[in-house]
C-alpha positions as CSV (number, residue, x, y, z in Angstrom):
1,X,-8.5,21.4,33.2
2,X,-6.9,18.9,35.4
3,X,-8.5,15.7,37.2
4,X,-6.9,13.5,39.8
5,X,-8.0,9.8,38.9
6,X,-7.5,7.7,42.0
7,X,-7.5,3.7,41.7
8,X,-8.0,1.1,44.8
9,X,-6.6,-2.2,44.4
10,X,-4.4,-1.7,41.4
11,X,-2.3,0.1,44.2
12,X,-1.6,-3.4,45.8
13,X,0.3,-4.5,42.6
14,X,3.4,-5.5,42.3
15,X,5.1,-2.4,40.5
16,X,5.1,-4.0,37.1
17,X,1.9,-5.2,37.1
18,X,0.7,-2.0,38.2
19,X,2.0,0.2,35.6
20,X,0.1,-2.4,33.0
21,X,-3.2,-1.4,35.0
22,X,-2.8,2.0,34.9
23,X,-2.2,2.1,31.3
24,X,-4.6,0.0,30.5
25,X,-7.1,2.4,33.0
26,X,-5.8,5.3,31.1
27,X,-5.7,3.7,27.5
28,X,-9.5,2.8,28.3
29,X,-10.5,6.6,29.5
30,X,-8.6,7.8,26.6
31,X,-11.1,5.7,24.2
32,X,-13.7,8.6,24.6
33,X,-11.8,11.8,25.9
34,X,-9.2,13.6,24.1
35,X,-6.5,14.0,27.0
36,X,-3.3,13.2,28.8
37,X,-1.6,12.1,31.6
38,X,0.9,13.0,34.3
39,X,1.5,9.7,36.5
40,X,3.4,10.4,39.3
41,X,4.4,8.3,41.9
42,X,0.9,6.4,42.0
43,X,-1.3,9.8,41.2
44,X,-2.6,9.6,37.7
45,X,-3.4,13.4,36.3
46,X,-5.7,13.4,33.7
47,X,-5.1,16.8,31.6
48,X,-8.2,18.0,29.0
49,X,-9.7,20.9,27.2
50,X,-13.0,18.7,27.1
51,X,-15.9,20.0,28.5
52,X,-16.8,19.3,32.6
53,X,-19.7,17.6,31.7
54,X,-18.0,15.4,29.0
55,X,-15.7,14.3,31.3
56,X,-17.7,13.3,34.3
57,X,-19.9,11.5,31.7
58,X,-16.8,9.7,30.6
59,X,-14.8,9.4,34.0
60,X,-18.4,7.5,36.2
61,X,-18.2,4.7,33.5
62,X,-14.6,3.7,33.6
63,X,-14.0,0.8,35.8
64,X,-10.8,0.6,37.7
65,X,-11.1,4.7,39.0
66,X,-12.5,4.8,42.9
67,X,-12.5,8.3,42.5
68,X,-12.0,11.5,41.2
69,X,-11.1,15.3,41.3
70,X,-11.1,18.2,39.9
71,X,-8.1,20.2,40.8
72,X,-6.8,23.7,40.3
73,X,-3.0,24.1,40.1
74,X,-0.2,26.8,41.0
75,X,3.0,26.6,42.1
76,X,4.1,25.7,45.8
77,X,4.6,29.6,46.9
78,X,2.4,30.7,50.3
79,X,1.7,34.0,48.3
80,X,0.3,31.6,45.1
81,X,-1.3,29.4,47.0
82,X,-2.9,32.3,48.9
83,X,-3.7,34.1,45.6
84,X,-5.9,30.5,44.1
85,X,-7.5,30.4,47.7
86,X,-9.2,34.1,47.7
87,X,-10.0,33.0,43.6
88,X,-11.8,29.8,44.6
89,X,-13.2,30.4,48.2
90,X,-16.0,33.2,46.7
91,X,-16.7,30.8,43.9
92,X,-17.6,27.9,46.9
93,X,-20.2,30.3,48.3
94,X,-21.3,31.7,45.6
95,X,-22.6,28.2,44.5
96,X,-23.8,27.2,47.5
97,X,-21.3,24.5,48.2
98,X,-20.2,26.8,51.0
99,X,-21.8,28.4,53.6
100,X,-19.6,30.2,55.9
101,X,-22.4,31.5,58.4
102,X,-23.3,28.3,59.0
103,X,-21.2,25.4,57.3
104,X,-17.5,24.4,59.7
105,X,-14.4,23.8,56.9
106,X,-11.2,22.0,57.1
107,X,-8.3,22.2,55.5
108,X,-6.7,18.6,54.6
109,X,-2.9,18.6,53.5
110,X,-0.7,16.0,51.8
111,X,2.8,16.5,50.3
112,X,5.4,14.7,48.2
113,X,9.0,15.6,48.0
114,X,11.0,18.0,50.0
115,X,10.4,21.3,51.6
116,X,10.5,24.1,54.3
117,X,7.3,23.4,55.6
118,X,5.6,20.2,57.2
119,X,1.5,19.3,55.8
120,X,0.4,20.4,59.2
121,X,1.7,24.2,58.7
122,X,0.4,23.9,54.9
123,X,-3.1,23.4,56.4
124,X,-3.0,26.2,59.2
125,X,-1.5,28.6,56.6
126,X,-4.5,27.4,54.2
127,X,-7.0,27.4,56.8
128,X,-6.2,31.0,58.4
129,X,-6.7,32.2,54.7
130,X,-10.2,30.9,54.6
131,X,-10.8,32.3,58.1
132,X,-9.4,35.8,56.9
133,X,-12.0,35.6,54.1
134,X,-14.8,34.1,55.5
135,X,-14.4,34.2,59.5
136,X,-16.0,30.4,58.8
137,X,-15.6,28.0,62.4
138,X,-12.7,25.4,61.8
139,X,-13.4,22.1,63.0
140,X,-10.8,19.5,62.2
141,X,-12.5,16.4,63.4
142,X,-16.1,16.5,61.8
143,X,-16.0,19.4,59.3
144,X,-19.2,20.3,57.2
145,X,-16.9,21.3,54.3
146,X,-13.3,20.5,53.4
147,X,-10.6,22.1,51.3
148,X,-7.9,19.8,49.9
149,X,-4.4,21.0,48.9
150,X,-1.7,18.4,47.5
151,X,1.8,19.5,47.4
152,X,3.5,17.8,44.9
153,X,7.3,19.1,44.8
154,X,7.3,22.5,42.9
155,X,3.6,22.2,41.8
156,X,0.0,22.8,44.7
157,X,-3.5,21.4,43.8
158,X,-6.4,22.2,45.3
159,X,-9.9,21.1,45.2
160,X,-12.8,20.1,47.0
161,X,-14.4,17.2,45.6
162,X,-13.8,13.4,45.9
163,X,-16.5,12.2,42.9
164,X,-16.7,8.4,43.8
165,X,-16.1,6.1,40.5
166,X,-17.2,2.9,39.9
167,X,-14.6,0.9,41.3
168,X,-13.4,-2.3,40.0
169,X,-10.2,-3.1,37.6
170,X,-10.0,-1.7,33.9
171,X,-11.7,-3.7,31.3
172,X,-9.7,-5.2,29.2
173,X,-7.1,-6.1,31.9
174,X,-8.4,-10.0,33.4
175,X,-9.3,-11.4,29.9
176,X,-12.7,-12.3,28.2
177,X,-15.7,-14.0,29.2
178,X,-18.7,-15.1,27.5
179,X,-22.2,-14.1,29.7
180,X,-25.3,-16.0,28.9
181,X,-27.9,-12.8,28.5
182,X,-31.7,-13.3,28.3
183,X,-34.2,-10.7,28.3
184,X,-34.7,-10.7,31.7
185,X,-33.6,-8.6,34.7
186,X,-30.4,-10.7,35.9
187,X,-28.4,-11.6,32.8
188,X,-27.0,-7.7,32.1
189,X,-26.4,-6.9,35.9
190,X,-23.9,-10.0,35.8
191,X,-22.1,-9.0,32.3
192,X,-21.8,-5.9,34.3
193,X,-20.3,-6.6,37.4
194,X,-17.7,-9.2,34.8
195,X,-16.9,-5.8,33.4
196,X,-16.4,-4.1,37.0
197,X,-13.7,-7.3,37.5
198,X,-11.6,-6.1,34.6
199,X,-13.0,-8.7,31.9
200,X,-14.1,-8.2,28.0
201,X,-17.4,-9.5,27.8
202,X,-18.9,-11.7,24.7
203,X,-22.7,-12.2,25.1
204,X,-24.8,-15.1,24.1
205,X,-28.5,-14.7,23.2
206,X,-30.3,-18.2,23.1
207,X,-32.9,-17.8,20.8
208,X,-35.4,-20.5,22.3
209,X,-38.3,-20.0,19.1
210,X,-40.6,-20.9,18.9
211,X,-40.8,-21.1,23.1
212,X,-39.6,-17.6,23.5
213,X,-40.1,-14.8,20.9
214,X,-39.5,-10.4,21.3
215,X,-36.0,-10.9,23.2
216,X,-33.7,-10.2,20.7
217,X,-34.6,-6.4,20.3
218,X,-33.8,-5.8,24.1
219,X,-31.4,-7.6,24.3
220,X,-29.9,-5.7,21.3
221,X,-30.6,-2.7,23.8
222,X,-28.5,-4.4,26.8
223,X,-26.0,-4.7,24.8
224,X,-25.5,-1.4,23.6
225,X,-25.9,-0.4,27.2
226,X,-23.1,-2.9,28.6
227,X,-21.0,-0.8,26.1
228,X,-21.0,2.7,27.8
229,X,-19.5,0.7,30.5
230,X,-16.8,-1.5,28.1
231,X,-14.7,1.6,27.4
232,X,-11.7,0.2,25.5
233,X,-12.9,-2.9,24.8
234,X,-16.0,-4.5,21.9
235,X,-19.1,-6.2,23.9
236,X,-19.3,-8.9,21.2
237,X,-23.2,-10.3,20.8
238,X,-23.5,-13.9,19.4
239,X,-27.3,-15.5,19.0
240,X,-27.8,-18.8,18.8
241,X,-31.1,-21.2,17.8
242,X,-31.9,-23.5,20.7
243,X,-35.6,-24.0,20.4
244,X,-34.7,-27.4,18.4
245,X,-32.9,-28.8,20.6
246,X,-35.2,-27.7,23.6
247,X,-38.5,-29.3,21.5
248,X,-35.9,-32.5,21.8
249,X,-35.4,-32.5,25.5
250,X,-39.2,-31.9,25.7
251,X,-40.6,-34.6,23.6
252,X,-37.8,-37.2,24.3
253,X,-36.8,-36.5,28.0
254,X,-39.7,-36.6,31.3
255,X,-41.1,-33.3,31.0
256,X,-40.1,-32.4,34.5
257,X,-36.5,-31.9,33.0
258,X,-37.1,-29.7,30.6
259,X,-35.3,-27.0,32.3
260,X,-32.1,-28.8,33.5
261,X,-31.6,-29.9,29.9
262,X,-32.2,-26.8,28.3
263,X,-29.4,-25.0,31.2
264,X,-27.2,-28.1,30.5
265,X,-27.2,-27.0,26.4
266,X,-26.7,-22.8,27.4
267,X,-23.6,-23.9,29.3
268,X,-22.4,-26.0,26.7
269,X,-22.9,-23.9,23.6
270,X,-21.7,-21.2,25.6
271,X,-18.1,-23.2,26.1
272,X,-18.4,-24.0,23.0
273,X,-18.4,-20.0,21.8
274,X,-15.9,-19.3,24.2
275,X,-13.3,-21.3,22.7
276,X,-13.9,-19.6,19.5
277,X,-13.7,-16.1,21.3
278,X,-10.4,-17.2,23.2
279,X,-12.7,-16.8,26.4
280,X,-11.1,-18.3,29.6
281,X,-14.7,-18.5,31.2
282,X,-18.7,-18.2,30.8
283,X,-20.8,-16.5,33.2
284,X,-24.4,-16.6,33.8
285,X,-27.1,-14.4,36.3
286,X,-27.8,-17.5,38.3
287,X,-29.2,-16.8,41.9
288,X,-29.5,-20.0,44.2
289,X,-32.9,-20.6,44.6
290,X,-34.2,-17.7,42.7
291,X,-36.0,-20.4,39.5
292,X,-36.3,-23.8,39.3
293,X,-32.8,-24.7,37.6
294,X,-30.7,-22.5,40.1
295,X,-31.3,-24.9,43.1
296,X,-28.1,-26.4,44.5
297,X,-28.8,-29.4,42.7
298,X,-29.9,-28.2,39.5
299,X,-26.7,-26.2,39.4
300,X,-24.4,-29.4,39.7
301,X,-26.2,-30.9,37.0
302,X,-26.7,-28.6,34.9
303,X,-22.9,-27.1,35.0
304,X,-21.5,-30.8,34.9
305,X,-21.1,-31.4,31.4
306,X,-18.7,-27.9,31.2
307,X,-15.1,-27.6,32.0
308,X,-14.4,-24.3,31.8
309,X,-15.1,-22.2,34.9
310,X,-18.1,-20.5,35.1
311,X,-19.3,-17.3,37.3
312,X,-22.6,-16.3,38.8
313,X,-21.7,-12.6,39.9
314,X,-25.0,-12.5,41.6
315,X,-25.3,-15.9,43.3
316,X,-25.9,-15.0,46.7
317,X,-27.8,-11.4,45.8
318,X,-31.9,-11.2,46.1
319,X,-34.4,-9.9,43.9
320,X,-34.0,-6.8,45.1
321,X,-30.3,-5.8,45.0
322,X,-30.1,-7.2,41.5
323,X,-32.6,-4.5,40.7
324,X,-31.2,-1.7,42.4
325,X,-28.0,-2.5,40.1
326,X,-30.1,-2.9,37.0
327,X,-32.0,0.2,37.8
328,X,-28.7,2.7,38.7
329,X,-26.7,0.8,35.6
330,X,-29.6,1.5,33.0
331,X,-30.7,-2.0,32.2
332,X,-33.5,-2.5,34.3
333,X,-35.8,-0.2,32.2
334,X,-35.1,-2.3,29.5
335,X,-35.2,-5.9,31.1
336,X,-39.2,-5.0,32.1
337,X,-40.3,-4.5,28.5
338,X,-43.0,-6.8,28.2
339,X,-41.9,-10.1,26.2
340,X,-43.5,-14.0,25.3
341,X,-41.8,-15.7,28.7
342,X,-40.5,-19.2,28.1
343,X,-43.2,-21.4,26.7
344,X,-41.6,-24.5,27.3
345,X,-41.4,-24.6,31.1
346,X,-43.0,-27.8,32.8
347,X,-45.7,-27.0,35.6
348,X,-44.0,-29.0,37.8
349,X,-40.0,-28.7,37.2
350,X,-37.6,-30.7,38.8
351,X,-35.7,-28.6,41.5
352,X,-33.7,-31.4,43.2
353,X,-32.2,-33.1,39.5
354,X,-30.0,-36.1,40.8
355,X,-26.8,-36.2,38.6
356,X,-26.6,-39.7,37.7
357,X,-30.6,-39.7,36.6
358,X,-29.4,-36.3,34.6
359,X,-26.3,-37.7,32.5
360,X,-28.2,-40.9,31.8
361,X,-30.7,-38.8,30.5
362,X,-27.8,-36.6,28.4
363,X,-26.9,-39.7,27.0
364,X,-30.4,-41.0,26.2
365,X,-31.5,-38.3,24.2
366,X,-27.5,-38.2,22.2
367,X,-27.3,-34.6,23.3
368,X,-23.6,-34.1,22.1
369,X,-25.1,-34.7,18.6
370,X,-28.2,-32.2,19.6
371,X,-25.7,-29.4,20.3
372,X,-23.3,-30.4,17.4
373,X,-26.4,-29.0,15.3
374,X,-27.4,-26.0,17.6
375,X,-23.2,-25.0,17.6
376,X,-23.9,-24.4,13.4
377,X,-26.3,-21.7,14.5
378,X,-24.1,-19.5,16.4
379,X,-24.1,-15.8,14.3
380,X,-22.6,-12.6,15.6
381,X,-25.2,-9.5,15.6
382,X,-24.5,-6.0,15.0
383,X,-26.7,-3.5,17.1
């Protein structure tokens, strides 16, 4: 069987950067289906004896593909191409995907290279066969069903199915990043729309005992999911013990910036991590305004102390659209298994941390020698 595999912005590429996407897309879907390819002139042909289900398993997890098709192919002869029409058309009705009595059909042509004919008399040749078989209305402008046929030089495909993909660029292709991930809802759904940007994703599990306990499990479970989406490329878990240093900033800092000190020590072990990972960034599932340290504020302070970049995919999303992503992506299910919450938030946190007050406080409590001690912690987990 053949499949078209379409790409979006990896078509704006200069042409040498381009053919690195493409086979990095293809090395990635290649990582779980036993196929080939054809790319021709921009169309990528993905050719397999795999099963149809297999491959749309594989195919709706691969960043970098917009969409796909299934195609049927015969050579670029009128009679052949009138031959696969009256073999396909009964197979469209017979499934229900046509309806002649009552459904309108197109026919939409495209060609590359030379011939005798232009794509508008490919489609009225196409289209007349329908109507011989089916006596189906045409309507050209808002069709209830359409037929596509892609000359390609000596070679005609035809199908009639654009399956969106996920979109994005192919993982593996913009470098690595290390994602902060909790046990909550937020923390996966970024790590996942880092994958749909084309970067390897390391995740790092602060282990907050004895303030937090019954995250590790799930997020075990994330990462395993994050996976199905990481085709051609590890989702590396790291954990790390922070609950020391956050009983310091509790006991030895105002209470009220408990939380701004304990953000202030993710970022930093997570640059930390990253350097050893050969990470060019950390990301996080920050949301301004969503909790008390992702206020404007808190957000300067706590990220002050880094200098590597870091991303918040879903900065500017609400409750609900992070949701909707965790719940169509599989990791929402997860993220609402019941766990201990954070035992070391204040009643009243600060939500307006003033930067100066902040780093005399990081200086106060010798957090650089805090962290030196929490770094010793870091330990890679297998799930």
């Amino acid at each position: 069987m053949k499949y078209f595999v379409r790409y979006g912005e990896i078509g704006i590429k200069s042409p040498k950067i381009r053919r690195k996407f493409e086979n990095k897309l293809m090395n990635n879907i290649k990582t779980e289906l036993n196929c080939t390819f054809e790319n021709d002139q921009g169309r990528i042909t993905l050719i397999t004896e795999e099963k149809e289900e297999k491959v749309h398993d594989v195919l709706g997890r691969v960043f970098g593909i917009v969409s796909y098709s299934p195609v049927l192919e015969t050579k670029t002869d009128k009679e052949d191409i009138k031959a696969l029409l009256k073999d396909i058309v009964p197979k469209l009705i017979e499934s229900g995907k046509f309806n002649p009595e009552k459904d309108s059909f197109a026919i939409k042509c495209r060609r590359v290279g030379k011939h005798d004919f232009t794509s508008q008399e490919m489609a009225g040749y196409c289209g007349a066969v329908v109507v011989e078989l089916t006596s189906a209305k045409v309507n050209l402008s808002n069709p209830d069903f359409t037929i596509y046929v892609e000359v390609r030089n000596d070679d005609t495909y035809i199908y009639t199915e654009k399956i969106p993909g996920l979109g994005g660029l192919p993982v593996g292709s913009q470098g690595r990043v290390v994602c902060l991930i909790s046990g909550g809802i937020d923390s996966p759904v970024a790590a996942y729309l880092m994958l749909k940007r084309g970067c390897s994703v390391t995740l790092l599990h602060c282990d907050n005992y004895p303030f937090t306990t019954g995250t590790i499990d799930k997020v075990k479970k994330q990462a395993e999911n994050l996976q199905r989406y990481s085709l051609g490329s590890e989702v590396r878990l790291y954990t790390v013990k922070l609950g020391q240093y956050l009983e310091h900033a509790r006991n030895d800092a105002p209470p009220r910036m408990t939380c701004v000190l304990c953000k202030s020590g993710m970022y930093q072990t997570a640059e930390h991590l990253a350097k050893i990972e050969n990470a060019n960034a950390i990301a996080d599932g920050s949301s301004i305004g969503q909790v008390a340290s992702q206020t404007l504020n808190n957000i300067e302070a706590t990220r002050y102390q880094c200098r590597m970049p870091i991303f918040s995919p879903l900065i500017s999303l609400d409750k609900i659209e992070i949701e909707n992503i965790g719940k169509k992506i599989g990791s929402y299910e997860v993220s609402i298994i019941p766990d201990s919450g954070c035992g070391a938030v204040p009643r009243y946190p600060e939500t307006h941390a003033d930067l100066n007050l902040v780093n005399q406080i990081i200086e106060d409590i010798d957090q650089k020698s805090l962290l030196n001690d929490v770094y010793e912690t870091i330990t890679k987990v297998e799930y």
